[in-house]
C-alpha positions as CSV (number, residue, x, y, z in Angstrom):
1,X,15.0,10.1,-14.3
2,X,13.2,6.6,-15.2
3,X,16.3,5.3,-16.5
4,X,18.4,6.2,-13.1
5,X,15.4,4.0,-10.9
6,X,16.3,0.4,-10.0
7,X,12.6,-0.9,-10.9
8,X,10.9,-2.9,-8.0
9,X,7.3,-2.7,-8.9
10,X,6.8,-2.4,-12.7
11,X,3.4,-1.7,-14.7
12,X,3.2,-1.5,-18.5
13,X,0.5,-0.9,-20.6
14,X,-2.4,-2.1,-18.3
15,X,-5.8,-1.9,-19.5
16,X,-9.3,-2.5,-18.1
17,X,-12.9,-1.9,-19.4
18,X,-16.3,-2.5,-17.5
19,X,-18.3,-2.8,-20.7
20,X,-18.0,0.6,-22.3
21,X,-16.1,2.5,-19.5
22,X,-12.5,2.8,-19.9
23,X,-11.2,2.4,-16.4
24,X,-7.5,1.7,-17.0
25,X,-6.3,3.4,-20.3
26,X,-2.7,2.1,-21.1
27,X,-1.5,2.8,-17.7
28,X,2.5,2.3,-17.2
29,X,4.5,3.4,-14.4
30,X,7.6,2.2,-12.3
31,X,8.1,2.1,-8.7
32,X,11.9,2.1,-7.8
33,X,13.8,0.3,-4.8
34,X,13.3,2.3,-1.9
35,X,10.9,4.4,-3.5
36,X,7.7,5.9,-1.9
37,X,5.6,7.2,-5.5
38,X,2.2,8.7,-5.0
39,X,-0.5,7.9,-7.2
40,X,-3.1,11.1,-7.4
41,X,-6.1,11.9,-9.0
42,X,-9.6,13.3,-9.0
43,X,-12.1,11.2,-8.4
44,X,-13.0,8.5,-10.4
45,X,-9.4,8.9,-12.1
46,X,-9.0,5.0,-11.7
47,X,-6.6,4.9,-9.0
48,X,-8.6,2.2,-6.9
49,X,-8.8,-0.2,-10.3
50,X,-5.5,0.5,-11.0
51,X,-4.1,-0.6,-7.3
52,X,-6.4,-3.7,-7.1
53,X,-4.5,-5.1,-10.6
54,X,-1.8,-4.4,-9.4
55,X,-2.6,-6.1,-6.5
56,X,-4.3,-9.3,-7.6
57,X,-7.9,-8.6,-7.0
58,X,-8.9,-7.7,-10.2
59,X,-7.4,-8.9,-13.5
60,X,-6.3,-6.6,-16.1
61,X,-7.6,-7.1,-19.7
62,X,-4.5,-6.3,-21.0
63,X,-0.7,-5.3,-19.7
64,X,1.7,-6.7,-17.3
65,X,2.3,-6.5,-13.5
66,X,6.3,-6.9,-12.7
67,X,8.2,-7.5,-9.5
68,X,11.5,-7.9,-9.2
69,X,11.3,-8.4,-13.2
70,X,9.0,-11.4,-12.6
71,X,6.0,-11.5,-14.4
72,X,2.8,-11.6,-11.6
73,X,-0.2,-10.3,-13.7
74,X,-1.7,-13.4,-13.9
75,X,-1.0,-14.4,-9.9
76,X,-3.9,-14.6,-7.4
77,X,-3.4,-12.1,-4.6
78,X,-2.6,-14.1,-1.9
79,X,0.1,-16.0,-4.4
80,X,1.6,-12.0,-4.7
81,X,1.4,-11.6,-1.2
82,X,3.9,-14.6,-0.9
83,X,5.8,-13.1,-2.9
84,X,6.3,-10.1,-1.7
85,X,3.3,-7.2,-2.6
86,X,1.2,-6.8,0.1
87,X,-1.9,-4.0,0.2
88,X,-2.6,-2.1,3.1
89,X,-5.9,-0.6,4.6
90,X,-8.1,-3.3,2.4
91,X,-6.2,-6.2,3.2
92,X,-7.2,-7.7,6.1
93,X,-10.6,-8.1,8.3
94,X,-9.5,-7.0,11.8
95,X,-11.0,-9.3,14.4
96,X,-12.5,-7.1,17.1
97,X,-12.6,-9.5,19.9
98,X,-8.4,-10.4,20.1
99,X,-5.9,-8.1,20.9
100,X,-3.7,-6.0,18.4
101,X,-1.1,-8.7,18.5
102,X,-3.3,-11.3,18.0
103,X,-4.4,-9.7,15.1
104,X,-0.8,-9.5,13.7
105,X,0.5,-12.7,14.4
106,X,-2.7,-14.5,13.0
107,X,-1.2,-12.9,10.1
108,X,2.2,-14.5,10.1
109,X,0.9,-17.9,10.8
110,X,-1.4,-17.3,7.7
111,X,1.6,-16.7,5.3
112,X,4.0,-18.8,7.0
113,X,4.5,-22.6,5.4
114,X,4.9,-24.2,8.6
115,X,3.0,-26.6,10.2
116,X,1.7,-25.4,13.2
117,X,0.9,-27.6,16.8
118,X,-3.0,-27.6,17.2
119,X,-2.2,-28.4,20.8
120,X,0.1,-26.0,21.2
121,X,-0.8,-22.0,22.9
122,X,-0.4,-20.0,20.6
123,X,0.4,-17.1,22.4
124,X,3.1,-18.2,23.6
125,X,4.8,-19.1,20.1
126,X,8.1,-16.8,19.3
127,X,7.9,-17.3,15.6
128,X,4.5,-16.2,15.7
129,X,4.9,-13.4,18.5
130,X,8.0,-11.5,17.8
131,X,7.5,-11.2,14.4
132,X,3.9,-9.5,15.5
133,X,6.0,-7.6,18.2
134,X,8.0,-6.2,15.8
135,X,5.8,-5.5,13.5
136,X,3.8,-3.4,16.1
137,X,6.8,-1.5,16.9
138,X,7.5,-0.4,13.3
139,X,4.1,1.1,13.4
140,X,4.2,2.8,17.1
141,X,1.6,0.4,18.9
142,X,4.2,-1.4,21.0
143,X,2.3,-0.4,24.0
144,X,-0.8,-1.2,22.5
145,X,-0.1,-5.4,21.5
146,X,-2.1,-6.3,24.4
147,X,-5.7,-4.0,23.8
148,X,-8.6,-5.7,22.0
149,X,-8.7,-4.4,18.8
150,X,-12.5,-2.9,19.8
151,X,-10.8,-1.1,22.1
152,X,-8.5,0.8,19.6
153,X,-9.1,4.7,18.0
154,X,-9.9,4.7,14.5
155,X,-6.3,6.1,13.7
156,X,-4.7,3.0,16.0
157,X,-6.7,0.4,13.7
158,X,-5.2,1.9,10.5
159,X,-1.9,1.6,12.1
160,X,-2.5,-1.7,12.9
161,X,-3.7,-2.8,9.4
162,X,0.0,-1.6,8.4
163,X,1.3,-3.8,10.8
164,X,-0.1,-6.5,9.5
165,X,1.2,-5.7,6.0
166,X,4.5,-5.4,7.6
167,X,4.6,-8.6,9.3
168,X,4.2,-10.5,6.2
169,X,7.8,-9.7,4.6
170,X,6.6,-7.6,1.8
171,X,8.9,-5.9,-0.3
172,X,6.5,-3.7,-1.5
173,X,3.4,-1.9,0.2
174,X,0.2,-0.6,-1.8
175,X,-0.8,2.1,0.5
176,X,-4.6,2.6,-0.2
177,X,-5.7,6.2,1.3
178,X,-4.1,5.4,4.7
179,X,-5.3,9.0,6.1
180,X,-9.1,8.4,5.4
181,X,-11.3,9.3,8.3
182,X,-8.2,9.9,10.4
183,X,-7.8,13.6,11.8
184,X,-5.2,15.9,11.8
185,X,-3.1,14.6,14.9
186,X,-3.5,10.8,13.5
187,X,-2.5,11.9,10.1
188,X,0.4,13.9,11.2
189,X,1.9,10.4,13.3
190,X,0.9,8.2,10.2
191,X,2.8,10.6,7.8
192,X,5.6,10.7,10.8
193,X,5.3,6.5,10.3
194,X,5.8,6.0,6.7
195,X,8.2,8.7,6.5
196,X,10.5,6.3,8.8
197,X,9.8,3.0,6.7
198,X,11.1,5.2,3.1
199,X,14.1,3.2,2.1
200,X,12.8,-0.2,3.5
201,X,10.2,-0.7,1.3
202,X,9.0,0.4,-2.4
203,X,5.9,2.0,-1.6
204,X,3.0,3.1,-4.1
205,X,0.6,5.5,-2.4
206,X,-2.7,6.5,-2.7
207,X,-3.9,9.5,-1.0
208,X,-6.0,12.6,-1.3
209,X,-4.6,15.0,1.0
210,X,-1.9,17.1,-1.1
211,X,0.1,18.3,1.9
212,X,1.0,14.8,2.8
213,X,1.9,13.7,-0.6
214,X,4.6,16.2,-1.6
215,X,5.8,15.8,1.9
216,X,6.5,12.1,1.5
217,X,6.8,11.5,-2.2
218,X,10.2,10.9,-4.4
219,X,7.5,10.8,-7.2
220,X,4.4,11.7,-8.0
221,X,2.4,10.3,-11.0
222,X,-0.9,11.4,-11.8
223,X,-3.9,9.2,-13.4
224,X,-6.9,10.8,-15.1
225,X,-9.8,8.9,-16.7
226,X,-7.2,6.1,-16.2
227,X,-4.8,6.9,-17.9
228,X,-1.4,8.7,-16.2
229,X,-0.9,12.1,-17.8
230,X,2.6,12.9,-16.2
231,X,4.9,11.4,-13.6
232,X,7.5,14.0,-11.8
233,X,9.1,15.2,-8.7
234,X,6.4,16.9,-6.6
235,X,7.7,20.3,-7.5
236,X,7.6,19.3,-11.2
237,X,4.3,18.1,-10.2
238,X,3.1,21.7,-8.6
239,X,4.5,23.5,-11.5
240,X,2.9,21.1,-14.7
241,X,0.0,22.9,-16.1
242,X,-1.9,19.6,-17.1
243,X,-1.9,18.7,-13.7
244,X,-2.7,21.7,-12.1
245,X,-5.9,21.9,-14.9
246,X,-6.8,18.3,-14.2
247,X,-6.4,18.1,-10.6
248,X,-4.6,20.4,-8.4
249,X,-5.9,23.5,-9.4
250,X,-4.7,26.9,-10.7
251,X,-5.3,28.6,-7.1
């Protein structure tokens, strides 16, 4: 099926140690076009080390990072960001005391290259405000722009952190455990909200809760003692008795 997938994100043969633990063993995997794949895994399976080389915040020992067939392992995160690989739900700091779209369109003037008025408001900027706006939207907080951030539910700031992954023209998301601490009616609307950006963006997830991974995933590729044992559709992924030993379960 590997051979079918127009690679977007590419990983081959990463490696990291932290003296003598084996964090990443040899890890490879491919995230197509349009693809959302789910990374799983018990605990400390590596799945956090393994997203923050991908991302930039931690270099690999060995291996290579690919996007678009460009070589990034050796890029800074913000230089990936530019580039198009943005992480969500460690990305950003959000600033309490400005309002949602504040929050978002400091964002876009961060990654933007332009040269910004100092005597200029702002707020008032379209190339800074309807990017935020529509970032917002795509995450269901259009009636929310103008709120303070410390006036947001838990679930409403993780929807905003994707926002702000949004608004900077990524190509490809790294969804770190977006449903943590959120409860069932929040992680029913975030599932709801990823399931209508499939298609837009190559998407690696992270996630613990079962139910929503087989519900959103094209694939599923599961990483033990840092090392991916088996990548498959989720039914494959059910069905595999490695996985189901390792991780899943047998009841």
């Amino acid at each position: 099926m590997t051979d079918m997938i127009t690679p977007k994100l590419e990983i081959r043969n990463l490696n990291k140690a932290f003296g003598a633990l084996i964090a990443t063993n040899n890890a490879s995997l491919v995230v197509g076009q349009g693809e959302l794949h789910a990374l799983i895994g018990p605990n400390g399976a590596g799945k956090t080390t393994l997203i923050s080389q991908i991302s930039g915040e931690l270099m690999p020992d060995s291996g290579t990072v690919l996007l678009d067939g460009r070589d990034i392992t050796r890029l800074p995160a913000y230089r990936r960001a530019e580039v198009g690989l943005a992480r969500s739900f460690q990305i950003s700091q959000l600033y309490n005391e400005f309002t949602a779209e504040d929050n978002v369109a400091m964002a876009v003037q961060a990654q933007s290259s332009k040269r910004y008025n100092l005597w200029r408001n702002a707020r008032k900027d379209p190339e800074l405000r309807e990017p935020a706006k529509l970032a917002l939207a795509k995450v269901g907080l259009s009636d929310r722009g103008n709120e303070k951030v410390a006036s947001l539910a838990h679930g409403e700031k993780r929807q905003l952190e994707l926002a702000i992954a949004l608004s900077l023209n990524a190509s490809v998301l790294l969804l770190d455990e977006p449903m943590a601490g959120l409860g069932a009616e929040e992680s029913m609307l975030m599932k709801d909200i990823l399931q209508g950006l499939k298609g837009q963006y190559a998407m690696l997830l992270v996630e613990h809760d079962m139910d929503i991974v087989f519900a959103l995933a094209d694939r599923v590729t599961v990483l033990v003692y840092g090392k991916p044992i088996f990548t498959g559709v989720p039914d494959e992924v059910r069905e595999h008795s490695a996985v189901r030993e390792a991780y899943l379960g047998e009841g």
